[in-house]
N, CA, C and O atoms as a GROMACS GRO file, in nm:
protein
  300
    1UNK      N    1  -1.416  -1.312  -6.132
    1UNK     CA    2  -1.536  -1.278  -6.059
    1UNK      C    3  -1.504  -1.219  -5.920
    1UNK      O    4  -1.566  -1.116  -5.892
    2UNK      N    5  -1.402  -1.277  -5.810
    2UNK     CA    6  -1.383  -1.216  -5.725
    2UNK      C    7  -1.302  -1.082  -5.728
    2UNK      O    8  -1.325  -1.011  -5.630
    3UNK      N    9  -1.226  -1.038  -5.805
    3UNK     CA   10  -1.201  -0.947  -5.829
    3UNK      C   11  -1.307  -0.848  -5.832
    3UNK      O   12  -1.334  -0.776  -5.736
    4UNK      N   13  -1.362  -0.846  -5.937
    4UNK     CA   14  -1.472  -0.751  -5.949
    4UNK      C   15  -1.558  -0.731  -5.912
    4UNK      O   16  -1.625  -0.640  -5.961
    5UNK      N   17  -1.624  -0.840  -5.756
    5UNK     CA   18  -1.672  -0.808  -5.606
    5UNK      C   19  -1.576  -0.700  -5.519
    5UNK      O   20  -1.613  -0.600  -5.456
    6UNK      N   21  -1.456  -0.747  -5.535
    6UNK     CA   22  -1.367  -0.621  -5.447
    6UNK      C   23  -1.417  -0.490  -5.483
    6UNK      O   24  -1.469  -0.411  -5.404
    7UNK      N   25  -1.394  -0.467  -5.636
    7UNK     CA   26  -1.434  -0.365  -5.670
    7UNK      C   27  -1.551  -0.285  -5.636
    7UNK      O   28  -1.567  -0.163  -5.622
    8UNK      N   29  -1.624  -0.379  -5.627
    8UNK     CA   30  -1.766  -0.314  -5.606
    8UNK      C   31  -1.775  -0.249  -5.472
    8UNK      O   32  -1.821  -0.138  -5.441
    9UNK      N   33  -1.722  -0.345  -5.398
    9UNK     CA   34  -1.740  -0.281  -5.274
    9UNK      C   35  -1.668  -0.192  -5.216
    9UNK      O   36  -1.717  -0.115  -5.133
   10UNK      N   37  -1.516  -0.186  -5.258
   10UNK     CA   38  -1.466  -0.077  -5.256
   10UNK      C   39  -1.515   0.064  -5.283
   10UNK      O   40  -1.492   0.163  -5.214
   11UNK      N   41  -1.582   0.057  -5.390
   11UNK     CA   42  -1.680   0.158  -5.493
   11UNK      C   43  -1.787   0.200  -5.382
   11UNK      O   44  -1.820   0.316  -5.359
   12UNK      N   45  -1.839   0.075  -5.312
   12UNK     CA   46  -1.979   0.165  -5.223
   12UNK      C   47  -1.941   0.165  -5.087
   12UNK      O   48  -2.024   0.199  -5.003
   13UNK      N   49  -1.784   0.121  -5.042
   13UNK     CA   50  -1.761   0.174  -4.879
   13UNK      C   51  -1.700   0.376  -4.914
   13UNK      O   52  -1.713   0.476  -4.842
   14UNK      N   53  -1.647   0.361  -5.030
   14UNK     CA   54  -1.557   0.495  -5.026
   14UNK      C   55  -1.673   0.598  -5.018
   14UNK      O   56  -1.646   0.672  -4.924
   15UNK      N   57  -1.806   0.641  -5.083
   15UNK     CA   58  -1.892   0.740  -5.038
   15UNK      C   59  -1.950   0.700  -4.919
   15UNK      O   60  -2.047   0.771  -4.893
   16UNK      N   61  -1.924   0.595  -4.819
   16UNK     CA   62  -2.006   0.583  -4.712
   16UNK      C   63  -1.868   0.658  -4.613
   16UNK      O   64  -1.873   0.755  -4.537
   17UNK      N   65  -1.753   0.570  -4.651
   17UNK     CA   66  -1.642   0.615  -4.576
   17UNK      C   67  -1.618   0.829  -4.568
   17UNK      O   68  -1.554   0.882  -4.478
   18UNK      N   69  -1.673   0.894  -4.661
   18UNK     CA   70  -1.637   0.975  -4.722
   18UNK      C   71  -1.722   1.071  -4.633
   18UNK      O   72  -1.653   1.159  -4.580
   19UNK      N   73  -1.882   1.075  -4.598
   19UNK     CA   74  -2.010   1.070  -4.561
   19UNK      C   75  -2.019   1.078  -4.398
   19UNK      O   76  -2.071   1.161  -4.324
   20UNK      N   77  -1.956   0.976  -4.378
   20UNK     CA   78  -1.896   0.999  -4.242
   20UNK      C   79  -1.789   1.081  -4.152
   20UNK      O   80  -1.772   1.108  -4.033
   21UNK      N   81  -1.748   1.098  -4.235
   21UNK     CA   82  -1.585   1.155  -4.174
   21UNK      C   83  -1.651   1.314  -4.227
   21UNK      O   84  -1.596   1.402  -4.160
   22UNK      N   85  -1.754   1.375  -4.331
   22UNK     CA   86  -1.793   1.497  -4.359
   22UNK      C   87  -1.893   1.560  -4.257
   22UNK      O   88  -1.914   1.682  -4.248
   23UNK      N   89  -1.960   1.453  -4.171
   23UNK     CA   90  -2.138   1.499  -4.128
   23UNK      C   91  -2.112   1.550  -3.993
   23UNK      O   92  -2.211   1.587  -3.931
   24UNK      N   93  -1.986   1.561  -3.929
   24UNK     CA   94  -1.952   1.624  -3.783
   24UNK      C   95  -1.952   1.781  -3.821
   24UNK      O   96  -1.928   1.841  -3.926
   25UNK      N   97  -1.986   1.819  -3.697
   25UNK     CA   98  -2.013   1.970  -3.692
   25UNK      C   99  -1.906   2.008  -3.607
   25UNK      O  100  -1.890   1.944  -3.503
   26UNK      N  101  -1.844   2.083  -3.629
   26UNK     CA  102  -1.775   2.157  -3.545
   26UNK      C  103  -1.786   2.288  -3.504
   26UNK      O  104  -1.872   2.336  -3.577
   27UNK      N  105  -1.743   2.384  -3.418
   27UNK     CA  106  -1.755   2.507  -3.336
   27UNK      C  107  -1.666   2.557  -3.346
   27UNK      O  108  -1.569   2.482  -3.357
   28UNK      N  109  -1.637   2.710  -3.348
   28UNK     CA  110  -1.541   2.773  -3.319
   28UNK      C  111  -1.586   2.888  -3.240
   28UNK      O  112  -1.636   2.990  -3.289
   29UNK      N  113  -1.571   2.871  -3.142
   29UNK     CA  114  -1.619   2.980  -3.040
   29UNK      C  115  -1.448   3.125  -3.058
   29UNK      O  116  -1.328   3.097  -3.053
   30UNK      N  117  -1.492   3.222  -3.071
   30UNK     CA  118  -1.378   3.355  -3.050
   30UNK      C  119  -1.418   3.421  -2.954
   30UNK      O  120  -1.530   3.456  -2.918
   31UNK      N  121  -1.306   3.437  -2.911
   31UNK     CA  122  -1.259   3.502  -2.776
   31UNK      C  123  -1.274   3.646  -2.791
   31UNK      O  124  -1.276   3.706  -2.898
   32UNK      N  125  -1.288   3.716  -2.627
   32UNK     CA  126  -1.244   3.837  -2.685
   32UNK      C  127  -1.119   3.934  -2.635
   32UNK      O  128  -1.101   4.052  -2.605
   33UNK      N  129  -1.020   3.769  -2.647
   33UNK     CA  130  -0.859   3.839  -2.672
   33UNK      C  131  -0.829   3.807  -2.779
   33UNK      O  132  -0.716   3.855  -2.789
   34UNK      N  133  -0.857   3.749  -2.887
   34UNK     CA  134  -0.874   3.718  -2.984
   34UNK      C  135  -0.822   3.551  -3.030
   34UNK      O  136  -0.788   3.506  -3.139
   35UNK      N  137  -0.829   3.509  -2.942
   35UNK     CA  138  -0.815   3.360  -2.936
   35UNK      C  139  -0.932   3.298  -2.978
   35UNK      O  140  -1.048   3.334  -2.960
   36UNK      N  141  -0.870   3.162  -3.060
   36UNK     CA  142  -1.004   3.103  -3.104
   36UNK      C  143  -1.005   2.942  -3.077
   36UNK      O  144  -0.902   2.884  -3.112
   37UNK      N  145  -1.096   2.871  -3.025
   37UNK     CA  146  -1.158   2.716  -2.973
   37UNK      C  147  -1.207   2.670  -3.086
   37UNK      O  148  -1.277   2.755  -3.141
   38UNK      N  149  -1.199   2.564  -3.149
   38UNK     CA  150  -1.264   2.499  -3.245
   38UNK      C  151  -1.295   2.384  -3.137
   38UNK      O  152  -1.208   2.330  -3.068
   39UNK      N  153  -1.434   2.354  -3.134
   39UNK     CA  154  -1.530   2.238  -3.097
   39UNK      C  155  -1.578   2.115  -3.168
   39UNK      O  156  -1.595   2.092  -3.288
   40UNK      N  157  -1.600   2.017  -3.023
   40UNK     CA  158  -1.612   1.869  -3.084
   40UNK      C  159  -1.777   1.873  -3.075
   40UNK      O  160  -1.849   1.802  -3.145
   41UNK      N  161  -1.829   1.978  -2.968
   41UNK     CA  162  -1.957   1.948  -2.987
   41UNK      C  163  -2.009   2.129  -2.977
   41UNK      O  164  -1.951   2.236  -2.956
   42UNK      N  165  -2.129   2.090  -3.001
   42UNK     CA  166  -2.178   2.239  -3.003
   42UNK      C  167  -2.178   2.250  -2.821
   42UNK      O  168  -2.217   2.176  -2.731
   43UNK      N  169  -2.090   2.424  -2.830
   43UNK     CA  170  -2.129   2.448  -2.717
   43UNK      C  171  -2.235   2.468  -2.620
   43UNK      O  172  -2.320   2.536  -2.678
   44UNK      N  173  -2.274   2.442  -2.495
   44UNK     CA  174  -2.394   2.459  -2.443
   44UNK      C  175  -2.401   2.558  -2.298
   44UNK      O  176  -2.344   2.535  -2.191
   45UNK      N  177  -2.463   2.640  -2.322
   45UNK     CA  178  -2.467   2.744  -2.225
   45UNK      C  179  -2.515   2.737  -2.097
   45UNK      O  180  -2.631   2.696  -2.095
   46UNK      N  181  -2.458   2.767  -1.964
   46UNK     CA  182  -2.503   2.664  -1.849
   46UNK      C  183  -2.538   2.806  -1.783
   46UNK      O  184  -2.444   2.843  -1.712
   47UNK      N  185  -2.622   2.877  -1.785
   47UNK     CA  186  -2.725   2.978  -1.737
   47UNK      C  187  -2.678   3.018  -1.576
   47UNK      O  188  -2.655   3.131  -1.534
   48UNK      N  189  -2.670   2.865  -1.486
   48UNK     CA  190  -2.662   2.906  -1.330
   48UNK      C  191  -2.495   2.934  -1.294
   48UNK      O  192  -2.432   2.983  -1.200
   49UNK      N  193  -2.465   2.871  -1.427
   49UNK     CA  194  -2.314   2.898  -1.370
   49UNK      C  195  -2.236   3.045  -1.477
   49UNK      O  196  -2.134   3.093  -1.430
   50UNK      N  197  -2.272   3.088  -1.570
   50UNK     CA  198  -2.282   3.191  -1.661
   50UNK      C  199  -2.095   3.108  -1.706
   50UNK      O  200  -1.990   3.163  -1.676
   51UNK      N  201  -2.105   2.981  -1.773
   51UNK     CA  202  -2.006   2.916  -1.873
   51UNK      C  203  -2.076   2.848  -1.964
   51UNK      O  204  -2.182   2.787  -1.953
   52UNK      N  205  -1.995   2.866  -2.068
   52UNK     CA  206  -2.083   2.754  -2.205
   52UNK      C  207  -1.941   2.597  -2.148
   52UNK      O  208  -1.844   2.617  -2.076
   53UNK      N  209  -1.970   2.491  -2.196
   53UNK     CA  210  -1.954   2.386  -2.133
   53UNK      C  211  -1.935   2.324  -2.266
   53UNK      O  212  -2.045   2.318  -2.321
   54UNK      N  213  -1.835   2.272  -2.346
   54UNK     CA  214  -1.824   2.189  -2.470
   54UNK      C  215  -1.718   2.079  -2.452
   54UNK      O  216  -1.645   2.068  -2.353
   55UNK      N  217  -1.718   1.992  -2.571
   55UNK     CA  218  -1.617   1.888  -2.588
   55UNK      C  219  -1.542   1.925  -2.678
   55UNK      O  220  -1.584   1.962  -2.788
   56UNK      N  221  -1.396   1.921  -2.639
   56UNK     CA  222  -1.275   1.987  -2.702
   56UNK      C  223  -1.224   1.910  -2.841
   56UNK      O  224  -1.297   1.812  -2.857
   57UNK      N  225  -1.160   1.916  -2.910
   57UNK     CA  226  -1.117   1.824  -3.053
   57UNK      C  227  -1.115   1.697  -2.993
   57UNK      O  228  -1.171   1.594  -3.033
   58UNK      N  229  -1.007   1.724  -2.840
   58UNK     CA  230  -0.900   1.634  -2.832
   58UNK      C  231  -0.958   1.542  -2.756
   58UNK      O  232  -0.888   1.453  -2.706
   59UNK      N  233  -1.164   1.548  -2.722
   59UNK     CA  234  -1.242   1.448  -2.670
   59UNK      C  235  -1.264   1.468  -2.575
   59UNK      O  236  -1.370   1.423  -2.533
   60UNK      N  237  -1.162   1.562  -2.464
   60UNK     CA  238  -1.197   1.618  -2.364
   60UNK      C  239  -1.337   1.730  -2.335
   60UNK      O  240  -1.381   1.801  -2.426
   61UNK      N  241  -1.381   1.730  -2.226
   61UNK     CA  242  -1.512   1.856  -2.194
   61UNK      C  243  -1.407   1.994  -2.095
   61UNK      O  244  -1.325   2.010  -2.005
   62UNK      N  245  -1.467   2.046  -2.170
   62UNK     CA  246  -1.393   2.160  -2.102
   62UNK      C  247  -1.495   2.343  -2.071
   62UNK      O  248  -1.618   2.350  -2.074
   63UNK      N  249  -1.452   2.400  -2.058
   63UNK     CA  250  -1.543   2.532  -1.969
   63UNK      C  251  -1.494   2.649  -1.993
   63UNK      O  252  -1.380   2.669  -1.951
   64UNK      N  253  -1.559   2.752  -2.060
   64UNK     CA  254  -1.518   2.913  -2.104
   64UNK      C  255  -1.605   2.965  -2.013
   64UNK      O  256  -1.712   2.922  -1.970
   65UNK      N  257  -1.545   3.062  -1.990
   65UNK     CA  258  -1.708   3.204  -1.928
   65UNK      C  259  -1.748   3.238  -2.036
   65UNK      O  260  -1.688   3.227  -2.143
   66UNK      N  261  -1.863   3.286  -2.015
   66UNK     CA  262  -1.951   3.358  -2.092
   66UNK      C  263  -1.924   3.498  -2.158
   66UNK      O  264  -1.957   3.536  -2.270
   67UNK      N  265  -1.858   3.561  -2.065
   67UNK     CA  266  -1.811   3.718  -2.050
   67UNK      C  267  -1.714   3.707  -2.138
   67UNK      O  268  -1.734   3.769  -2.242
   68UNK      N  269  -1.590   3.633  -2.128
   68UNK     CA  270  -1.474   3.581  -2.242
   68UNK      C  271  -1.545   3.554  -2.412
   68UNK      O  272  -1.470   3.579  -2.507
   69UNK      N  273  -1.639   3.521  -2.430
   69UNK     CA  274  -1.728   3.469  -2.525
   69UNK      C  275  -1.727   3.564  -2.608
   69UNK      O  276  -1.799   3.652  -2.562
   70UNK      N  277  -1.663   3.610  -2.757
   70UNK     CA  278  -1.761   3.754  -2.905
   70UNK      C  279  -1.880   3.695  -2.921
   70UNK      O  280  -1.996   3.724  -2.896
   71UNK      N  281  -1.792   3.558  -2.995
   71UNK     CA  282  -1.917   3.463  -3.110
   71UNK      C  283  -1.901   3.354  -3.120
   71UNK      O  284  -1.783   3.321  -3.125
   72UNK      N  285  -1.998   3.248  -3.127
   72UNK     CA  286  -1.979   3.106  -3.158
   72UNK      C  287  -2.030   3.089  -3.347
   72UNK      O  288  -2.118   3.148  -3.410
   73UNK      N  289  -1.971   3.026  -3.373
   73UNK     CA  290  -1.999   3.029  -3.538
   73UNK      C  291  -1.981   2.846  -3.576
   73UNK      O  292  -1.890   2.770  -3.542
   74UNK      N  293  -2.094   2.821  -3.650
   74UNK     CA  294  -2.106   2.706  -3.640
   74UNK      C  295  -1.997   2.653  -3.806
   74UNK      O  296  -1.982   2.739  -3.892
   75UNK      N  297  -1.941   2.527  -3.822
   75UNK     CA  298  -1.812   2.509  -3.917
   75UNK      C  299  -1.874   2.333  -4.020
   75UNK      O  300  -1.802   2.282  -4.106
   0.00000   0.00000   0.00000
């Protein structure tokens, strides 16, 4: 019987485990030297300062110009 409690639950953490680790969005903003940023959050465009403003893979926030900017493409 305890066995085949493990099982079960093994069975309903792996699509929760699975579900989670799929539902993040990421960014890839391209440059136009042709360099490319993949993002932790969607970038956000800061109007008074003419930089989009995002969180980097690596958890860090970090700052592009605008002018540097082709395309942001959502992943």
């Amino acid at each position: 019987m305890p066995m085949s409690n493990h099982i079960f639950r093994v069975l309903i953490l792996l699509p929760v485990l699975f579900f989670c680790a799929c539902s993040h969005t990421h960014y890839v903003i391209s440059l136009r030297s042709g360099d490319t940023i993949t993002t932790a959050s969607k970038p956000e465009f800061i109007e008074k300062t003419g930089y989009y403003r995002y969180r980097a893979v690596n958890g860090k926030d970090a700052l592009v110009r605008a002018d540097e900017v082709l395309h942001l493409q959502e992943q």
